[in-house]
N, C-alpha and C positions, 0 to 999 in steps of 0.2 A: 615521689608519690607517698603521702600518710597513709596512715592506718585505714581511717575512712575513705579514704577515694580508691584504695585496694577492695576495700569492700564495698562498696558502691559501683565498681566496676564486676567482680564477682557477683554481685546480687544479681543487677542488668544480661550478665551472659547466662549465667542461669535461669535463671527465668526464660529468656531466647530459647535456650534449651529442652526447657517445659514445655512451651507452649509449641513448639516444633514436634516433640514426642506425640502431643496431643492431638496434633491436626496431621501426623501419620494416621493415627488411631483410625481419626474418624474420617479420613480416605478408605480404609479399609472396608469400614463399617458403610460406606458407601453415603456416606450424609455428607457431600460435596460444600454445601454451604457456610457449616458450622467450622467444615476443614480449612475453608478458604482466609474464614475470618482471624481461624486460630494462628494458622499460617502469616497473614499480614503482623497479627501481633506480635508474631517472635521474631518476624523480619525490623520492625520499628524497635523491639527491645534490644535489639541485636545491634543495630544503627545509633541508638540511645548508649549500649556500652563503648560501641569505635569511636563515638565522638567526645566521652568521657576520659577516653584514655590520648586520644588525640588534643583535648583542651588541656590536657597535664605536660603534654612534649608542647604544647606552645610559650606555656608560661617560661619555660626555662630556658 
């Protein structure tokens, strides 16, 4: 793995991250909708990272 695909894997799980924090928030906050959405997006960001680090064990 280079320099960029470490970080580009890092960026992807972070972000997953965030946008997870986020759509706790707004469960809390009781706005189901905005949570639901936030939620999908950290779940695709998160998918977007395993397949980034998965495309790096194939090559090799």
């Amino acid at each position: 793995m280079n320099k960029n695909d470490k970080i580009n894997f890092w960026s992807f799980l972070v972000a997953s991250i965030c946008f997870y924090i986020i759509a706790v928030t707004k469960f809390i906050d009781k706005d189901t909708h905005t949570a639901v959405v936030f939620f999908c997006l950290g779940s695709a960001f998160l998918c977007l990272s395993a397949t980034h680090l998965n495309k790096n064990k194939k090559e090799k």
